[in-house]
C-alpha positions as CSV (number, residue, x, y, z in Angstrom):
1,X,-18.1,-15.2,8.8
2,X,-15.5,-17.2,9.9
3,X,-12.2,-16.4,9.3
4,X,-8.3,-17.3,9.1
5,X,-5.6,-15.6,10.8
6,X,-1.9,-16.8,10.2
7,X,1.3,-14.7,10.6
8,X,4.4,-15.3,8.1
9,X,7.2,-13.7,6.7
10,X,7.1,-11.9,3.1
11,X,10.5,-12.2,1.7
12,X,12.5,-10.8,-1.5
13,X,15.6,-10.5,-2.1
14,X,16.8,-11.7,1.2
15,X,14.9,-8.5,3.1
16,X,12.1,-10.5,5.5
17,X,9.0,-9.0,6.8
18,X,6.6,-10.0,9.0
19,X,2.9,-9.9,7.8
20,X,-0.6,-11.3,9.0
21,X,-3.2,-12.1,7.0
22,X,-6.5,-12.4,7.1
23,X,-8.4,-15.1,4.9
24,X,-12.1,-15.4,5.1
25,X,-12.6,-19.2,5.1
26,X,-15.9,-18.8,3.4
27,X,-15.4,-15.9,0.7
28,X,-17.5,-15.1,-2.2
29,X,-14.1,-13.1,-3.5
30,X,-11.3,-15.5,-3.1
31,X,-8.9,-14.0,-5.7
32,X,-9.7,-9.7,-4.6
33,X,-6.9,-8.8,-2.1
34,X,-5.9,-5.8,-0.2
35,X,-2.2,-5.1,0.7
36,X,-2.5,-2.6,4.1
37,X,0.8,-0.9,4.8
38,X,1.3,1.7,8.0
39,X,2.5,4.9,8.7
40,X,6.6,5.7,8.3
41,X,8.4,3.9,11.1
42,X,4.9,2.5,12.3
43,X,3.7,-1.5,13.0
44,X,1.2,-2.6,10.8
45,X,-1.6,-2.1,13.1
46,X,-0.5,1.9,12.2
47,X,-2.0,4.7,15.0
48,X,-5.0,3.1,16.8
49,X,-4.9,0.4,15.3
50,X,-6.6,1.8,11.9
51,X,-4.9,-0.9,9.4
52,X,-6.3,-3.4,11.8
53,X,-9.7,-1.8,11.9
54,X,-9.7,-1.7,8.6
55,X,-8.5,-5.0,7.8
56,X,-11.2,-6.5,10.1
57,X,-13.7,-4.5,7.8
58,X,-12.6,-6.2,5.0
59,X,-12.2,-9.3,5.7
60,X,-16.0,-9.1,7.2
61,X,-16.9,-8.6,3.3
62,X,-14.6,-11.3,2.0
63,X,-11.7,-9.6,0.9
64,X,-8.2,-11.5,1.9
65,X,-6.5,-9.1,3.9
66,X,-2.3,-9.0,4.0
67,X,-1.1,-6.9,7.1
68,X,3.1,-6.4,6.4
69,X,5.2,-4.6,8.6
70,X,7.9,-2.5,6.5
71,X,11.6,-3.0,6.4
72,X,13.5,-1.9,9.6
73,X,10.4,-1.4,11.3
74,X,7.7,-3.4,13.5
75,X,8.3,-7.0,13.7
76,X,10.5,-7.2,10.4
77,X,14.1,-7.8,10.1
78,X,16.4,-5.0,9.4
79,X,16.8,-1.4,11.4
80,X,15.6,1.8,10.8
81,X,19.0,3.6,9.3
82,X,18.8,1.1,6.5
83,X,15.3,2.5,5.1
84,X,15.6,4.1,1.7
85,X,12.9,5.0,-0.9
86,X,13.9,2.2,-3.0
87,X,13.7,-0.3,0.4
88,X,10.1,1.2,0.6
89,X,9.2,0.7,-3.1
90,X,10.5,-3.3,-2.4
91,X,8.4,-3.7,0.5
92,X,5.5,-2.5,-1.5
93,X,6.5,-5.1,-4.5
94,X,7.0,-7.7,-2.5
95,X,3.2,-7.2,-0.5
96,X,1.9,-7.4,-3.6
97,X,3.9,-10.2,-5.0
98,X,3.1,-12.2,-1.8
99,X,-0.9,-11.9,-3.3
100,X,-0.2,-12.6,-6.3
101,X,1.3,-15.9,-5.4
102,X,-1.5,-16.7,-3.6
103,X,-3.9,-16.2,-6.5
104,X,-5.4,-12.9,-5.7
105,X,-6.2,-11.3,-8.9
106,X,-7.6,-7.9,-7.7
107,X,-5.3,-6.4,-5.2
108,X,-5.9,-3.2,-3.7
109,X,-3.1,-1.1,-1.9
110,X,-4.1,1.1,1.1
111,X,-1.2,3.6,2.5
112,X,-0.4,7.1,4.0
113,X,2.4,9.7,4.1
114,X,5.1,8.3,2.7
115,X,3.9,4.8,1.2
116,X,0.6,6.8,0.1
117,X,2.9,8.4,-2.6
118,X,5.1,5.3,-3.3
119,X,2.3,3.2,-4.0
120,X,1.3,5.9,-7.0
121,X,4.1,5.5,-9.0
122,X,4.9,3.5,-11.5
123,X,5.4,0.5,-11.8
124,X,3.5,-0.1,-8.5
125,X,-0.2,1.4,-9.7
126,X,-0.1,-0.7,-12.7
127,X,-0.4,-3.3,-10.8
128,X,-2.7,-2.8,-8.7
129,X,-6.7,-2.2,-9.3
130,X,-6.9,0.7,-7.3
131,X,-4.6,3.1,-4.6
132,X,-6.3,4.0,-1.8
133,X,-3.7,7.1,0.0
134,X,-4.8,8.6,2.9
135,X,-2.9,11.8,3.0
136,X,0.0,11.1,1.0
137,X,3.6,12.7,1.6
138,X,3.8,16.0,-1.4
139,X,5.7,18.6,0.1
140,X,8.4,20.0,-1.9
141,X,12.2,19.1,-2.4
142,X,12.9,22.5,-1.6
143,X,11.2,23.1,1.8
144,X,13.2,19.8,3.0
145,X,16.6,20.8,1.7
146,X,16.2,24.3,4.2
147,X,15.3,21.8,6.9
148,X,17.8,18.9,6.6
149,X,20.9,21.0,5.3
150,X,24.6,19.9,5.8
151,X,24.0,16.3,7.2
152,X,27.4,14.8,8.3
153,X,27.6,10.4,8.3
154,X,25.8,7.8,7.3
155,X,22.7,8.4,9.9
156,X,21.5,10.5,12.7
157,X,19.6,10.2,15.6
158,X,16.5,11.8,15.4
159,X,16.9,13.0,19.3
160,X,19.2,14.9,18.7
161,X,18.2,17.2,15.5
162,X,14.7,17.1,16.9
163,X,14.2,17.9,20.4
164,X,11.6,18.6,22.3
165,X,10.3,16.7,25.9
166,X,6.7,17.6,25.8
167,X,4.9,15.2,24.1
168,X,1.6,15.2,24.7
169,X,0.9,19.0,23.1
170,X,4.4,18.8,21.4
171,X,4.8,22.3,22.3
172,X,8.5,22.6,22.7
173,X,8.9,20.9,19.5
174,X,9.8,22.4,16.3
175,X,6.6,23.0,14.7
176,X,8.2,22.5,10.4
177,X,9.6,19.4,12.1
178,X,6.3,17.8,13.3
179,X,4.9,18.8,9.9
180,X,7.8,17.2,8.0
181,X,7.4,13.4,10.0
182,X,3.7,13.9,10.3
183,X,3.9,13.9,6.3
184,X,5.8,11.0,6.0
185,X,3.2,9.2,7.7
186,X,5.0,8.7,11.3
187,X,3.5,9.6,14.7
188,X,6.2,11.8,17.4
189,X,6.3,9.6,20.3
190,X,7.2,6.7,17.3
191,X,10.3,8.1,15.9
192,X,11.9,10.3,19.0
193,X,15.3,8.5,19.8
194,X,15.5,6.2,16.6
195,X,18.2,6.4,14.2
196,X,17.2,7.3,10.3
197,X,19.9,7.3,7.4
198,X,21.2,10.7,6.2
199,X,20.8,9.3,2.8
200,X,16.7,9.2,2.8
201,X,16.6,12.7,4.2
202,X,18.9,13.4,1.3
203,X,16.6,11.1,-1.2
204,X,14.1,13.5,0.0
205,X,15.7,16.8,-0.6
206,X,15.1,15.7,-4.6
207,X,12.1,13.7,-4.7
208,X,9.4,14.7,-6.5
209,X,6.1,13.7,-5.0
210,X,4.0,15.6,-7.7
211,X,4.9,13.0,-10.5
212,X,3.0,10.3,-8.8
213,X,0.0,12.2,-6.9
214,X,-0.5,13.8,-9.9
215,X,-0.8,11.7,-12.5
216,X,-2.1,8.5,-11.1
217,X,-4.9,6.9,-13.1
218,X,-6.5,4.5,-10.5
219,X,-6.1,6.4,-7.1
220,X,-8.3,7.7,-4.2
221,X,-6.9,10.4,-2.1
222,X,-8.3,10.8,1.2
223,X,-6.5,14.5,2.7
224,X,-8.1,16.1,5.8
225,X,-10.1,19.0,4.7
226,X,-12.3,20.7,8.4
227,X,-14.4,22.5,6.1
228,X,-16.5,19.0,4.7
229,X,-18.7,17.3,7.1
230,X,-16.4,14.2,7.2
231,X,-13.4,16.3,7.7
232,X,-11.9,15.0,5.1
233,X,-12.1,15.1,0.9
234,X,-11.3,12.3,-1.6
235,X,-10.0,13.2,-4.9
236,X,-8.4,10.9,-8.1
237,X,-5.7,13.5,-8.4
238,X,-3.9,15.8,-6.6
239,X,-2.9,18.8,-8.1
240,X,0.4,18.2,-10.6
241,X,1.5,21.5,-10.4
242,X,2.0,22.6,-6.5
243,X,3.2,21.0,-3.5
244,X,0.8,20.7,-0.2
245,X,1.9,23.7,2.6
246,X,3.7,21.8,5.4
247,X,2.4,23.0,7.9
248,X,-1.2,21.5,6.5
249,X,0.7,18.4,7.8
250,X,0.9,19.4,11.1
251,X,0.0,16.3,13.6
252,X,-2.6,15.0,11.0
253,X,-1.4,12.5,9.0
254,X,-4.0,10.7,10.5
255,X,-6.6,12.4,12.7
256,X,-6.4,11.0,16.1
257,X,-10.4,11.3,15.7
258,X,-12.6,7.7,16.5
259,X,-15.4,9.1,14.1
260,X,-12.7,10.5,11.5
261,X,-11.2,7.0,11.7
262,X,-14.4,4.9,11.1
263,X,-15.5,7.3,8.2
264,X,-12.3,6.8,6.4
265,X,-12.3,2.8,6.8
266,X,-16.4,2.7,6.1
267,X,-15.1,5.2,2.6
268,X,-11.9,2.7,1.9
269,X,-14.3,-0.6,2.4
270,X,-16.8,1.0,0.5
271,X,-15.1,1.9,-2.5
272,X,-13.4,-1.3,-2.7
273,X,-16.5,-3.3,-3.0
274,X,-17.7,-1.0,-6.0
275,X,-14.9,-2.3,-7.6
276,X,-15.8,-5.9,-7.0
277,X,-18.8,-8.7,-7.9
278,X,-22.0,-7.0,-6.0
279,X,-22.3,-10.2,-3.3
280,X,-19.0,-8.8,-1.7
281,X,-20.6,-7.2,1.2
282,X,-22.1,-10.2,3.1
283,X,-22.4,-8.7,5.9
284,X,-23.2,-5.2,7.6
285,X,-20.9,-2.3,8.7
């Protein structure tokens, strides 16, 4: 299948991002869309290039694929101490506002850490047909207030409240720390010397993850679980009543595994197609 690439800028309310998409020029599903969004502080193409990966999977099946890089980060205008949960939530809106102008009447939103949990709440999951998270951010407001107490000025940098020089076995690291970014959805070497505002650590310190990973109608949860074949589980829900452990976190947002990788994007693509017309899948894995 031949396909379309262009790159553009999504804007909203004068915040622009940079995006690709991905239009099959021969599609039997010309109004289903999937909005990919990366890791915290990551480019589109996320760790290994999974969003990509997966977007090529898509679009293979004719699904019109929008890449966007988030506020402050990637490509995108704007810098990393201006990011707030609200400047995620907008980012999400305006991905899926971007399809919806386009014509795509199915849309499907694929996140972790972090944007996994923003893209469950409400109004975001509404509209949407389905929320695919892959190990969304749910640790509890508590654990982050011990971790991020007293912060002085409008920002920090991270290099300096979270040190550490080794980084391939992040050994001299603090280990909560690792947890706590690896939650949101960002990879070590990524955020080490970049600037983040004091006031979404202190967003954080009161945010209640459980009241969108728990009662989200029209999600799939994909969190690491070594005990399944797969290493990993998918669930609708995640429990409303207790917060993950952070260290469960630790440097696995997203396994840095090729065959954990291809089973979660084979899982995503698959999924997505139940939802749509049963010609989707024109062509193999």
């Amino acid at each position: 299948m031949n396909k379309m690439v262009t790159q553009n800028w999504v804007s909203q309310a004068g915040k622009r991002r940079f995006s690709m998409s991905y239009c099959p020029e021969q599609t039997p599903h010309t109004t289903v869309g999937a909005l990919l969004l990366p890791g915290f502080l990551e480019p589109m193409c996320d760790t290994d290039y999974f969003m990509s990966k997966l977007a090529k999977k898509l679009y293979h099946s004719g699904i019109y694929v929008l890449q966007m890089d988030l506020y402050g980060s990637g490509d995108s205008a704007g810098e990393s101490e201006e990011i707030t949960l609200d400047g995620l939530r907008d980012d999400i809106l305006s991905g899926i506002a971007q399809l919806k102008r386009i014509g795509m009447e199915k849309i499907f939103c694929v996140g972790r850490g972090i944007i996994a949990t923003l893209l469950s709440e409400e109004p975001v999951s509404s509209l949407s047909s389905g929320v695919f998270g892959i190990n969304p951010y749910c640790v509890s407001p508590d654990v982050v207030s011990k971790m991020w107490p007293g912060l002085q000025g409008d920002c920090i940098d991270l290099h300096t409240v979270f040190q550490g020089t080794e980084y391939t076995d992040l050994s001299d690291f603090d280990d909560d720390k690792v947890s706590f970014f690896s939650a949101l959805g960002a990879h070590i070497r990524n955020i080490h010397g970049q600037m983040i505002s004091t006031a979404f650590l202190n967003e954080l310190c009161t945010y209640s993850s459980l009241d969108a990973v728990g009662h989200c109608k029209n999600a799939y949860f994909i969190v690491n679980n070594p005990n399944s074949e797969k290493g990993y589980m998918v669930c609708n829900h995640l429990d409303k009543t207790r917060h993950r452990d952070l260290h469960t976190y630790y440097r696995c947002s997203l396994m840095r595994d090729a065959m954990w990788q291809y089973n979660v994007i084979i899982e995503i693509k698959r999924r997505i197609l139940a939802e749509v017309p049963n010609d989707a899948d024109t062509h193999s894995n």
